[in-house]
C-alpha positions in Angstrom: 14.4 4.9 12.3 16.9 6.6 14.6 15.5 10.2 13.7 12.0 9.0 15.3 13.5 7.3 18.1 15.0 10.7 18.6 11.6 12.4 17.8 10.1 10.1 20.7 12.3 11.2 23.3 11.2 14.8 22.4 7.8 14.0 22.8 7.7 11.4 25.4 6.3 9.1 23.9 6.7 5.7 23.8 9.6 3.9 21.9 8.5 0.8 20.5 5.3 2.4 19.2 7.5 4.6 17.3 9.5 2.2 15.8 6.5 0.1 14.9 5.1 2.8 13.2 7.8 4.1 11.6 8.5 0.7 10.3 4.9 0.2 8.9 5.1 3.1 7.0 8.5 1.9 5.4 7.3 -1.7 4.7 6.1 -0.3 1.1 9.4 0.8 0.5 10.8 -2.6 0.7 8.8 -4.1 -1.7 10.1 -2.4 -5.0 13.4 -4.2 -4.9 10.7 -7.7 -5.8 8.5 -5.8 -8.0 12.2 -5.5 -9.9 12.9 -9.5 -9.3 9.3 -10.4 -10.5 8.9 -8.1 -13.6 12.6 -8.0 -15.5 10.7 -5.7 -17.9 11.2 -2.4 -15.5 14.6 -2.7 -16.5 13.7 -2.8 -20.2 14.8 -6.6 -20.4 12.1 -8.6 -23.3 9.8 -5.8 -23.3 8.5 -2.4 -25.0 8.2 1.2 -23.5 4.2 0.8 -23.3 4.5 -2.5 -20.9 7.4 -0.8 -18.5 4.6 2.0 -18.3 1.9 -0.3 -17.5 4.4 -2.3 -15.1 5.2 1.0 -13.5 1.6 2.1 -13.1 0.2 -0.8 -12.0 3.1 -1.3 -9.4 2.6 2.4 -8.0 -0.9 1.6 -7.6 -0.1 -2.1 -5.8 2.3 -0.6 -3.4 -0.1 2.4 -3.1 -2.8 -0.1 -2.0 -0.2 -2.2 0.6 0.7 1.2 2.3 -2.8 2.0 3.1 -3.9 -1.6 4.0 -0.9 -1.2 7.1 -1.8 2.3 8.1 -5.1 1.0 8.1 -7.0 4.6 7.0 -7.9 6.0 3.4 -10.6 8.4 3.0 -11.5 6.8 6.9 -10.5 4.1 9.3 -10.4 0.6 7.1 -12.1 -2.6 8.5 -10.2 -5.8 8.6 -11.7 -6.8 5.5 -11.0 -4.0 3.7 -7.3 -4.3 4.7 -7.0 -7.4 3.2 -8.9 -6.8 -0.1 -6.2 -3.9 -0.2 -3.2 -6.3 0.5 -4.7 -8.6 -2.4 -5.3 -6.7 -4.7 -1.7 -4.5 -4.1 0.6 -8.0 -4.3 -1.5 -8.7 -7.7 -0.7 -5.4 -9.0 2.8 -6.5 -8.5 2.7 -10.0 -10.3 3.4 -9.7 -13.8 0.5 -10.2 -15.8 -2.9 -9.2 -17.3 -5.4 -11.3 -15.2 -3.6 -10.3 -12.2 -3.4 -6.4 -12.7 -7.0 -6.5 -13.7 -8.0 -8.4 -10.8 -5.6 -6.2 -8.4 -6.9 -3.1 -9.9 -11.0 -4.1 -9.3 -10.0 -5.1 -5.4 -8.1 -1.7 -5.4 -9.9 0.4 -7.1 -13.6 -1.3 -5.2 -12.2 -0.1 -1.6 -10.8 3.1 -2.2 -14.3 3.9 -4.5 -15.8 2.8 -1.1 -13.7 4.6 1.4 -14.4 7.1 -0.8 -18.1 7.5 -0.4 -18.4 5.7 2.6 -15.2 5.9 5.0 -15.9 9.9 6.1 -18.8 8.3 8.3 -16.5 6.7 10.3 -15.3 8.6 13.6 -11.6 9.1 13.2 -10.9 8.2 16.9 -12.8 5.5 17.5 -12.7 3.6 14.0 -16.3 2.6 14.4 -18.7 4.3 12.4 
């Protein structure tokens, strides 16, 4: 964070919207240390090489889903709702199980197939469409 804090000096800009930002963007980071904690199988504990895979995939794509939900843009500027439907579905992505990936994956998957056809109409300065 001190490298931005630096980097908002440069630019004159304003500190503590910085440092918020810079810490939104690392909040993702943070969370791999509890995908560990929850799933003992990334660490090949009880498990086979095709569920560490899955594990891995399926926590890529959870944390992938978080990270946009805080930055709040995808393919365009997300709603409220679809911030949410991204933080769901990325913390069940992270839970061990089936059910859960399967659910996370649908909630994922639905808003970024949206965003996808959909979030261009937005106008990028504004967030309104």
């Amino acid at each position: 964070i001190h490298e931005r804090l630096v980097g908002s000096e440069m630019c004159i800009r304003d500190r503590m919207k910085t440092a918020l930002n810079a810490t939104r963007l690392a909040v993702a980071a943070f969370i791999v240390p509890y995908i560990l904690a929850f799933n003992p199988a990334m660490v090949f504990i009880d498990t086979n090489a095709l569920q560490v895979v899955q594990i891995c995939i399926t926590s890529l794509l959870g944390i992938f889903g978080i990270a946009a939900a805080l930055n709040g843009f995808l393919f365009g500027w997300l709603s409220v709702v679809e911030r949410l439907v991204l933080i769901v579905g990325g913390l069940c992505m992270m839970d061990p199980g089936a059910w859960t990936d399967l659910l996370g994956l649908v909630l994922v998957g639905g808003v970024t197939f949206w965003q996808k056809n959909h979030g261009l109409e937005k106008d990028a300065e504004t967030g309104v469409g």
